[in-house]
C-alpha positions in Angstrom: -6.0 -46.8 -3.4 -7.4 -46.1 0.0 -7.9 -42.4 -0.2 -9.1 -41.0 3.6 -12.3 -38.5 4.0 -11.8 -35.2 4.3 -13.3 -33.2 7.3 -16.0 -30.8 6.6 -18.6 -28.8 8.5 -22.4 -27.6 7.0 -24.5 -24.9 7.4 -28.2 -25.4 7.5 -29.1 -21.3 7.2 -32.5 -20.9 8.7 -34.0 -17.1 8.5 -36.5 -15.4 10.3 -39.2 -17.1 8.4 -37.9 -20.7 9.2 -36.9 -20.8 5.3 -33.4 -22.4 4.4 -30.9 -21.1 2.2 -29.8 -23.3 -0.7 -27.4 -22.0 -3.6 -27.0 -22.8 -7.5 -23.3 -24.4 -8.2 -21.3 -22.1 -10.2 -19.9 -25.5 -11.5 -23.7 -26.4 -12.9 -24.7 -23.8 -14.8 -28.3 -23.4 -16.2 -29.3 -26.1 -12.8 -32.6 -24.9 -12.0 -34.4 -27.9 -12.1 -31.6 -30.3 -12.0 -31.3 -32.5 -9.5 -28.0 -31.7 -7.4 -28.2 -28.3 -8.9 -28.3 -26.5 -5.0 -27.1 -27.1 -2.0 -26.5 -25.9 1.7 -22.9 -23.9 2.3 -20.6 -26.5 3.2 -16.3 -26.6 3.0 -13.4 -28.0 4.3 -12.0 -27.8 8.2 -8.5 -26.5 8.9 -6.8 -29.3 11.0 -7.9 -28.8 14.3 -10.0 -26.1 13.7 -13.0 -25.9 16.4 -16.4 -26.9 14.1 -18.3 -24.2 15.5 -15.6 -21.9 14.5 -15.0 -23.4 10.7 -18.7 -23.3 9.9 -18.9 -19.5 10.4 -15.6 -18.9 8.3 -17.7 -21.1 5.8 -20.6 -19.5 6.3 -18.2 -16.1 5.1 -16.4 -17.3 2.3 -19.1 -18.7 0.6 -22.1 -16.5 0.6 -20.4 -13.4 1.9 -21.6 -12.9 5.6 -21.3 -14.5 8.4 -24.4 -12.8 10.2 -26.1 -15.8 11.9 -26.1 -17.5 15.0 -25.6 -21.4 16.4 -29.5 -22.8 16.6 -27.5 -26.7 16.9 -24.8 -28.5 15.7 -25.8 -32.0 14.8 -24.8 -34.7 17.2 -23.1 -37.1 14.2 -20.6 -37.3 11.8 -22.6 -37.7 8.1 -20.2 -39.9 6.1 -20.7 -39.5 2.2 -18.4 -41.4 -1.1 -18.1 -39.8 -4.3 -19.2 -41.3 -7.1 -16.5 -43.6 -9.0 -16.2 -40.7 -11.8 -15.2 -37.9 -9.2 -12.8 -40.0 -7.1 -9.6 -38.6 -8.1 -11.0 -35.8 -9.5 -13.3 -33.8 -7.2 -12.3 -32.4 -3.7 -8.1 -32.0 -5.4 -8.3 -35.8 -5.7 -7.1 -36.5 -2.1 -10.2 -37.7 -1.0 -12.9 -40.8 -1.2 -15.9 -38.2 0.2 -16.3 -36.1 3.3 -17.1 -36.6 6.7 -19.1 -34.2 7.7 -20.2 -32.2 10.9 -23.5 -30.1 10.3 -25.2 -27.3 12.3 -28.5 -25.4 12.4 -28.4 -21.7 12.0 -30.4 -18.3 12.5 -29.3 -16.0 10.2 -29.4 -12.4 11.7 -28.4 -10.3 8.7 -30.4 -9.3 5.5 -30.7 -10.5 2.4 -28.2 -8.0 1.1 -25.8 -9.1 3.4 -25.3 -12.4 1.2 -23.0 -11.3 -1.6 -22.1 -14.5 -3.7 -19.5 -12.1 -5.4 -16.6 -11.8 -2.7 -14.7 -14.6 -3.5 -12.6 -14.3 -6.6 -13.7 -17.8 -8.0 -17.4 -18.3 -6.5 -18.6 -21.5 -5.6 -22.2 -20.1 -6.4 -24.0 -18.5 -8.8 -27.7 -17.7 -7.5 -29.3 -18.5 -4.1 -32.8 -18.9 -2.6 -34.5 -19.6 0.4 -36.5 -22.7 0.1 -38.4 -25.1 2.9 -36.2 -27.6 4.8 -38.2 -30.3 3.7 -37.3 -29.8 0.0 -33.5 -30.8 0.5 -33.6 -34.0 -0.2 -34.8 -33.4 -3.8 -32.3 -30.6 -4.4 -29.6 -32.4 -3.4 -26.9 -34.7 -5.7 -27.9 -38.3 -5.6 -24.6 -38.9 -3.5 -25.5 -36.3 -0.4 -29.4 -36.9 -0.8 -29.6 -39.5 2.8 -27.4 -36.8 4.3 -29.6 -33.9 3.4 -32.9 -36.1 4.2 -31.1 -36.8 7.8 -31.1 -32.8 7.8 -34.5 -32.0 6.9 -35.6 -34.6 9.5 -33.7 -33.6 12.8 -33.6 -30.0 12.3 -37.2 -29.8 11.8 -38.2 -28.0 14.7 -36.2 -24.8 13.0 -38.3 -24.8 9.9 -41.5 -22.7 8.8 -44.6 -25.0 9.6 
C-alpha cells in the first residue's frame, strides 16, 4: 500500500531568552531521559489552510496559547517516514509520515499563558524551555535530521 503524507506545520517557540520550548508526550510517560521523549508543537493542516495561519491554531491547541509572533517560516518542506511498526497505526493509519512546513517563533506571553490542560485529551504532559541546539538529541530517531535541520537554520533566534 502506497499511503500519501500528511501535511503538517511546526512551531520552533523561541522566548525572550532565545530558549525553545520542547514538551514531554502524554503518550511516553516517565520520558525524561528518553530519547524521543519531547518535542516541538507540531499537528495537522486543514486542506488548504494558509501555514502561517495553522501553526498558530497549533500553537493554541496544544500548549494553550497562541501568544507569539512569526520570527520565519522555513523555506522547505521536511519530509519524514514512520517507522514500519507505526505505519498503519500512528497518525489514524492514513499516512506513511508527514510533510512538514516549520516556522520560527517569538513567544510574547508568559509562562502561565502555556496551559497543557485545555484540551480534553492532551498531547503533553510537562514542558521546558531548552537550547535549540539540544533538539536533535530530544527528538525520536525518525524526526532527529529534521530537528538537526532546525537547530541549524534557525540559529540566529537562539541564546548564544
Amino acid at each position: 500500500m502506497d499511503l500519501p503524507y500528511r501535511d503538517n506545520v511546526g512551531a520552533v517557540l523561541f522566548n525572550r531568552a532565545g530558549l525553545v520550548f520542547v514538551a514531554r508526550r502524554a503518550d511516553l510517560p516517565n520520558a525524561e531521559g528518553v530519547p524521543g521523549g519531547w518535542q516541538l508543537p507540531q499537528g495537522g493542516m486543514d486542506p488548504g489552510e494558509d501555514p502561517r495561519v495553522a501553526v498558530l491554531r497549533e500553537l493554541e491547541e496544544e500548549i494553550g496559547t497562541a501568544r507569539a509572533e512569526i520570527l520565519a517560516e522555513h523555506p522547505d518542506w521536511h519530509l519524514y517516514d514512520l517507522p514500519a511498526e507505526l505505519i498503519g497505526k500512528a497518525l489514524g493509519g492514513r499516512y506513511r509520515g508527514q510533510r512538514q512546513r516549520w516556522f520560527a517563533l517569538r513567544f510574547t506571553g508568559e509562562d502561565s499563558d502555556i496551559r497543557l490542560d485545555l484540551d480534553p485529551h492532551p498531547e503533553f504532559d510537562a514542558w521546558r524551555w531548552a537550547r535549540l541546539a539540544e533538539l536533535p538529541e530530544l527528538a525520536v530517531a525518525f524526526k532527529r535530521d529534521i530537528y538537526t535541520v532546525l537547530a541549524r537554520d534557525f540559529a540566529r533566534f537562539a541564546a548564544r
